[in-house]
KETI-430260 format. One line per 10 residues: number of its first residue (from 1); for each residue x, y, z of C-alpha. Coordinates in Angstrom, 3 decimals, decimal comma. Layout:
BEGIN
NUM	X/Y/Z | ...
END
This chain:
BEGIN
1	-26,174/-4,906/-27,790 | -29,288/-7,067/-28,207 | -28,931/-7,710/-24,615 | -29,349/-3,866/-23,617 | -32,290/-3,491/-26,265 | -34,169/-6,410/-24,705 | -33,705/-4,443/-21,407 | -34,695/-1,039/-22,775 | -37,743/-2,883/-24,339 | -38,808/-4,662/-21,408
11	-38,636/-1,140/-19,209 | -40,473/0,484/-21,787 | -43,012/-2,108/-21,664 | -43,032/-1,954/-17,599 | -43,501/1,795/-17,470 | -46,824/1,512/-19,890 | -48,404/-0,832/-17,822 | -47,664/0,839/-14,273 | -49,169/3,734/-16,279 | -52,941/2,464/-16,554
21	-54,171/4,847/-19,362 | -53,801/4,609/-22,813 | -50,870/6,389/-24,034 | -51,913/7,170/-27,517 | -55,204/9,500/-27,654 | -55,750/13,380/-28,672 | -55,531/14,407/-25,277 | -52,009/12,566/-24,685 | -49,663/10,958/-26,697 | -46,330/8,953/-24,476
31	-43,381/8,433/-25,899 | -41,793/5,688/-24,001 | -38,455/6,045/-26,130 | -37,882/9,519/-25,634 | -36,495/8,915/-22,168 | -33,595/6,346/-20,437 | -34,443/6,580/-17,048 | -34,769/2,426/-16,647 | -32,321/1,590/-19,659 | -28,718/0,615/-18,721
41	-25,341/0,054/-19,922 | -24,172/-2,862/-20,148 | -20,562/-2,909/-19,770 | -18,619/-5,950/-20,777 | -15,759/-7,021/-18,611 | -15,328/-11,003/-18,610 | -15,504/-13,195/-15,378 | -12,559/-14,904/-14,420 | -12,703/-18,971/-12,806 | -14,491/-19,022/-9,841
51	-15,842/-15,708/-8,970 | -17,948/-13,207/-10,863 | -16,491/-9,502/-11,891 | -18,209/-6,661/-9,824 | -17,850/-3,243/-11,110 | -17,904/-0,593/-8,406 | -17,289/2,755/-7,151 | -16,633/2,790/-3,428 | -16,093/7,097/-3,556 | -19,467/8,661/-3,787
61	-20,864/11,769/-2,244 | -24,456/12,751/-2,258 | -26,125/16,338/-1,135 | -26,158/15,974/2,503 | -22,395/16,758/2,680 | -20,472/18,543/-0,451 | -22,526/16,954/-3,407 | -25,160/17,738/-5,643 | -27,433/14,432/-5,895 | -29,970/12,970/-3,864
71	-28,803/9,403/-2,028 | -31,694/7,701/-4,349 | -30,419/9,927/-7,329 | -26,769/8,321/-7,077 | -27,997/5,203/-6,952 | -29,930/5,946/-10,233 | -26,856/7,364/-11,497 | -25,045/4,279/-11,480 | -27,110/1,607/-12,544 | -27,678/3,850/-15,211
81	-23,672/3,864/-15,835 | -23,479/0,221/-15,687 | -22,112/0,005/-12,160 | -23,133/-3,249/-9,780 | -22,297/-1,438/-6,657 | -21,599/1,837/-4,969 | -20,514/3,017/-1,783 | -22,020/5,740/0,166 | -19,106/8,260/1,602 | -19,869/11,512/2,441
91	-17,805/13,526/4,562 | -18,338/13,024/8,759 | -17,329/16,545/9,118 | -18,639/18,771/6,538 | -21,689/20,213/5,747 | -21,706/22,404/2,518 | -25,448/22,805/1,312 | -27,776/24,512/3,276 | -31,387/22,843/4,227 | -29,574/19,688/4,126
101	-27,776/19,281/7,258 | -28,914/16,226/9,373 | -27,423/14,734/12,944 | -28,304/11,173/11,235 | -25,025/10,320/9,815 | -26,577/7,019/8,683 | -29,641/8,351/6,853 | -27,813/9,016/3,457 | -26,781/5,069/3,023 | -30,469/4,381/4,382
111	-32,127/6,516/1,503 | -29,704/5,294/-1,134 | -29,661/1,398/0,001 | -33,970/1,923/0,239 | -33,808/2,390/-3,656 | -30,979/-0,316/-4,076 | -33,097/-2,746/-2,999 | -35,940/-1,272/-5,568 | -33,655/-1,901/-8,604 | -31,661/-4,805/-7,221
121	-28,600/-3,106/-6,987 | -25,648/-2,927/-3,952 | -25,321/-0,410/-1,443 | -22,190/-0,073/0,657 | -22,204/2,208/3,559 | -19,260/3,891/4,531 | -17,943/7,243/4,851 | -15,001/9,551/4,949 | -12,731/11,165/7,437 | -11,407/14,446/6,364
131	-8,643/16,185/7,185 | -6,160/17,846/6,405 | -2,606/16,754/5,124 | -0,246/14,743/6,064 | -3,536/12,614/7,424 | -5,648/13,430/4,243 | -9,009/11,744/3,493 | -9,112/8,398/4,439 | -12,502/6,320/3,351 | -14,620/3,543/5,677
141	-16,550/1,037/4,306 | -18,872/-1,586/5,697 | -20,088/0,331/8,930 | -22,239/-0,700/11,058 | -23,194/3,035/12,654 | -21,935/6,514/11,143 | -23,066/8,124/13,818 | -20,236/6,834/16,165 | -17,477/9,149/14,292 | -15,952/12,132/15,472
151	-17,618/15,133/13,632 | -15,255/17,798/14,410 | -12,323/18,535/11,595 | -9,557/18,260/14,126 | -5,882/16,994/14,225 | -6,913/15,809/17,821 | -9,332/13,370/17,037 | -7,824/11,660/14,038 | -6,765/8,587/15,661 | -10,093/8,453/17,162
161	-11,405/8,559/14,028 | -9,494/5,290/12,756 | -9,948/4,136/16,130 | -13,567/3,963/15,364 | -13,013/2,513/11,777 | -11,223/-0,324/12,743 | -13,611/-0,933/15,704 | -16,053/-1,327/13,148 | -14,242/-4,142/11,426 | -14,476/-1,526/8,192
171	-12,542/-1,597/5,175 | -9,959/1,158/5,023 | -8,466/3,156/1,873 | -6,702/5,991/1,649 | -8,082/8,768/-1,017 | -6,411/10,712/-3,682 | -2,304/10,962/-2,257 | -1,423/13,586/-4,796 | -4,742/15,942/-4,023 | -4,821/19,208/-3,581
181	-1,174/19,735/-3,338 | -0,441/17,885/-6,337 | 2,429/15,853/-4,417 | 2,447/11,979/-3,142 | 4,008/12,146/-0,180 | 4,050/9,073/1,984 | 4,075/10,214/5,440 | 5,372/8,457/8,317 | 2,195/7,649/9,963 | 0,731/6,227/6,550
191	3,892/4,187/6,405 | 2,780/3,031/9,884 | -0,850/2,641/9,136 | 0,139/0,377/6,188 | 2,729/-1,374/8,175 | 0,260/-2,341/10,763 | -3,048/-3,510/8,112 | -5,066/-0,500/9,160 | -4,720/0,952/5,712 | -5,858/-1,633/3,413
201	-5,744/0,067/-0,324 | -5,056/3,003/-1,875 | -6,242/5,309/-4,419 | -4,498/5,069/-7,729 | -7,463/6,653/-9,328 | -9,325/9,418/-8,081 | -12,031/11,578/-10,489 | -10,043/12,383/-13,096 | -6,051/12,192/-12,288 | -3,900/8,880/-11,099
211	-1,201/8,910/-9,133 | 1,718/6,887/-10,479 | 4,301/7,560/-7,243 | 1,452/5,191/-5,880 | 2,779/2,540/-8,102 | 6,541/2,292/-5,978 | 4,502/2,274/-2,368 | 2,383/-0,800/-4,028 | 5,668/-2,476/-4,706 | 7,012/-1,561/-1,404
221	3,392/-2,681/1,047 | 1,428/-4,968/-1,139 | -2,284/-3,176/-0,887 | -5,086/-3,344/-3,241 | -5,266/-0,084/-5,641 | -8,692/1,210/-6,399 | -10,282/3,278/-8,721 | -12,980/5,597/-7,850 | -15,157/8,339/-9,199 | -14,988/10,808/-6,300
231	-18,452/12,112/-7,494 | -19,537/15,551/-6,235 | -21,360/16,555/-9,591 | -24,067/15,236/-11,792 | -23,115/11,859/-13,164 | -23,584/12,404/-16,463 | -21,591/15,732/-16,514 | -18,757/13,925/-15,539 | -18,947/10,580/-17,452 | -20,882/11,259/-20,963
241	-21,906/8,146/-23,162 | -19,061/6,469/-24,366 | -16,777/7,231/-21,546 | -16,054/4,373/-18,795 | -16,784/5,990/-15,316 | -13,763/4,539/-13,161 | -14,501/1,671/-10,880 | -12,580/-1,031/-8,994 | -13,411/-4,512/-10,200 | -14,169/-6,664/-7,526
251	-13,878/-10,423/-7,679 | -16,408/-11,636/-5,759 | -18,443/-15,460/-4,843 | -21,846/-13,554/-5,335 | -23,775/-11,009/-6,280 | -23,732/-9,713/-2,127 | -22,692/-6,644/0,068 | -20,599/-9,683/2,389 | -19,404/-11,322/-0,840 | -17,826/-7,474/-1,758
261	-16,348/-7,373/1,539 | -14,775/-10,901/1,581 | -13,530/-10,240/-1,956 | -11,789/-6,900/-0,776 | -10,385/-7,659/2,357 | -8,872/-10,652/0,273 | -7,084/-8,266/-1,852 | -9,304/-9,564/-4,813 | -9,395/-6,555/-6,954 | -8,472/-4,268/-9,795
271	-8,475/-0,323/-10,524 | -9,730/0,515/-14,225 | -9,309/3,898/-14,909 | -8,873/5,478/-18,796 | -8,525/1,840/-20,144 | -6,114/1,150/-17,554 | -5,794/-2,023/-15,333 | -3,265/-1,696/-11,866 | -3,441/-4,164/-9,440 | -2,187/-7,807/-8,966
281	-0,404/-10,135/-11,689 | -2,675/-12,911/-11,017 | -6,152/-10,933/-11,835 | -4,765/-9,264/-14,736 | -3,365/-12,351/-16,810 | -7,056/-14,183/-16,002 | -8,701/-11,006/-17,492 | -6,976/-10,609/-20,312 | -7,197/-14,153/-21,136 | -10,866/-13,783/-20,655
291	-10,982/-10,264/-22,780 | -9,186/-11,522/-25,843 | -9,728/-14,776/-28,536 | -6,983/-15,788/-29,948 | -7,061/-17,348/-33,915 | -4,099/-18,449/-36,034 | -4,235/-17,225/-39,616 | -1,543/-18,279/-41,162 | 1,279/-20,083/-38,671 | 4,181/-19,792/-40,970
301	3,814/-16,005/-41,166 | 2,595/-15,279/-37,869 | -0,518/-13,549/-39,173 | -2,868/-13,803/-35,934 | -6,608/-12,211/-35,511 | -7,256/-10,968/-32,166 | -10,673/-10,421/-31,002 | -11,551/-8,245/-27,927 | -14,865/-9,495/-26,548 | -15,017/-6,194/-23,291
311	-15,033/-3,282/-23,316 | -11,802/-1,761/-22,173 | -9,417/-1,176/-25,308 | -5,927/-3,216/-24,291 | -2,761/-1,756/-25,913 | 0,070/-4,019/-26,776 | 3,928/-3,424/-28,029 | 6,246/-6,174/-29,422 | 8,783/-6,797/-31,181 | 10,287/-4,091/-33,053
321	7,483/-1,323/-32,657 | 8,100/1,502/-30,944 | 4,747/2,533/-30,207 | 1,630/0,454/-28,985 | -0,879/-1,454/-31,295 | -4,881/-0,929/-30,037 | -6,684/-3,723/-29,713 | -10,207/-2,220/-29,246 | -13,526/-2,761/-27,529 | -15,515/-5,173/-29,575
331	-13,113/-4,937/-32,336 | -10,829/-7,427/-34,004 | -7,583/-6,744/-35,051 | -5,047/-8,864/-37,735 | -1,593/-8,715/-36,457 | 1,711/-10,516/-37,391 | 2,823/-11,820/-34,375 | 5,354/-14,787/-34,737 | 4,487/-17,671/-31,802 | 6,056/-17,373/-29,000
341	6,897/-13,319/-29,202 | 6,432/-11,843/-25,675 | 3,839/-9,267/-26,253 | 3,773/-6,295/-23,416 | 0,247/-5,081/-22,341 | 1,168/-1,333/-21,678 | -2,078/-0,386/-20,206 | -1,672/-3,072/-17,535 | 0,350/-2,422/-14,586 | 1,816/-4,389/-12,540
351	4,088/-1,878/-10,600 | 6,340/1,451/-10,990 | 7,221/0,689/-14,992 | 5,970/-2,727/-14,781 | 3,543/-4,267/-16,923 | 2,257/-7,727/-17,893 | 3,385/-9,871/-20,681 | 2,713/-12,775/-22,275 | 2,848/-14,765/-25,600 | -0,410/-14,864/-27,665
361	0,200/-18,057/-28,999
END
């Protein structure tokens, strides 16, 4: 909290000076406060040992396909949601809005990276094929020229498509399974796409609905699940204050585009959707370790206080309770909790019905 206000203060302080003219007279009277354009939110989810924890949304559309932002806009959008990267994906084939078409596939990432670079924050370009189903929408990141994809919404040309992808050396997702049918199906060429490493993740998360059939196809395959916004709208009609915009946490060396990538092909990631962690055993137990502080009240009893230092609320069941205990953000909780109980984390998956567990203490 003190952190964010010494931001907000220090942008406050920024804007008055690029301003020139006093800001208090008859004539005009600023009100540096009334606005939040350079104030973000700091969201608190812990490093684990060795790498730092990147919060990102690699699913983001901007107006010169189907959305209704500016590249720069988006950008703005999610440093201002506490993001530390985003990856530019509009469609290859469709155009929606009118006086926004361009032949320059690559211009949207080159508009939204430009202001990246003002505010010091990452800009991934990518895009995404579309088609219909059973091939779907399948996402590209880390390209090195848009312009090389097939912009025709043809069955003919989706292999081409991938073709191109892989050619690229890109990392490759596949988007929202369950959308707009609302049925997972996996299909035999995603079976074979996953089979052979072209697919590298899939969505668990997309917008606003997860897919749990997702959850027996990560058991079966072994890819990374992400969590992604999907954004076509306005940020903050989508994601008002309080509510955690999904994002795939990233454990990456640095603070870099080619530290992202390593991270990702490396399978070093986590969705977080609706206070919800999916993804790998190893990442989980580090971050909940990280999250919570542990301190013994009274041993005999079992009385424990649990403090949750992040911001995602963890819910835990033990023992003899049929429903889960909250442990919330920033909030400590007193619990009797006997040592050595296994405690099960039900908002961290692990699989189809699988979560972690672990003893407190």
């Amino acid at each position: 909290m003190k952190r964010t206000i010494l931001i907000c203060l220090l942008a406050m302080a920024a804007s008055v000076a690029m301003a020139g003219k006093p800001i208090q007279t008859d004539d005009v009277w600023r009100h540096p406060g009334a606005e939040r354009t350079n104030c973000r939110r700091n969201i608190a989810i812990p490093d684990i040992d060795g790498y730092r924890t990147l919060k990102c949304d690699f699913h983001v559309h901007t107006c010169f396909t189907d959305g209704q932002v500016y590249p720069s806009g988006r950008v703005n959008e999610a440093w201002n949601d506490g993001l530390d990267a985003i990856a530019i994906t509009d469609h290859f084939e469709i155009r929606k809005n009118k006086g926004m078409q361009t032949g320059d596939m690559n211009l949207p990432y080159e508009i939204a990276a430009a202001r990246g670079r003002e505010i010091g924050m990452l800009v991934i370009s990518g895009g995404e094929i579309t088609r219909h189903k059973p091939f779907g929408h399948i996402n590209a990141l880390f390209l090195k020229d848009a312009n090389r994809f097939p912009r025709e919404r043809m069955p003919e040309n989706e292999q081409a498509a991938l073709d191109e992808a892989v050619a690229q050396n890109a990392y490759i997702f596949w988007n929202h399974p369950g959308w707009p049918n609302d049925s997972c199906t996996l299909y035999p060429m995603h079976e074979r796409l996953l089979r052979e490493g072209v697919i590298h993740g899939v969505e668990i998360f997309n917008s606003k609905e997860h897919y749990p059939r997702v959850l027996q196809w990560y058991e079966q395959s072994g890819f990374s699940m992400l969590a992604n916004s999907d954004i076509h709208y306005m940020s903050g009609q989508q994601y008002p204050e309080g509510v955690l915009r999904p994002m795939t946490l990233v454990f990456a060396r640095e603070y870099t585009v080619d530290a992202i990538r390593e991270a990702m092909f490396a399978g070093r990631l986590l969705a977080l959707y609706d206070n919800t962690l999916a993804g790998a055993e190893e990442y989980i137990r580090e971050l909940v370790a990280k999250s919570l502080d542990v301190r013994v009240i009274d041993a005999k009893k079992g009385v424990v206080e649990i403090c949750n230092k992040s911001d995602i609320k963890y819910a835990v069941r033990y023992g003899s309770y049929m429903y889960p205990v909250d442990i919330y953000a920033h909030r400590t909780v007193r619990l009797t909790v006997p040592k050595g109980t296994r405690v099960t984390f039900v908002n961290c998956v692990l699989g189809y019905g699988k979560y972690y567990e672990t003893e407190l203490w």
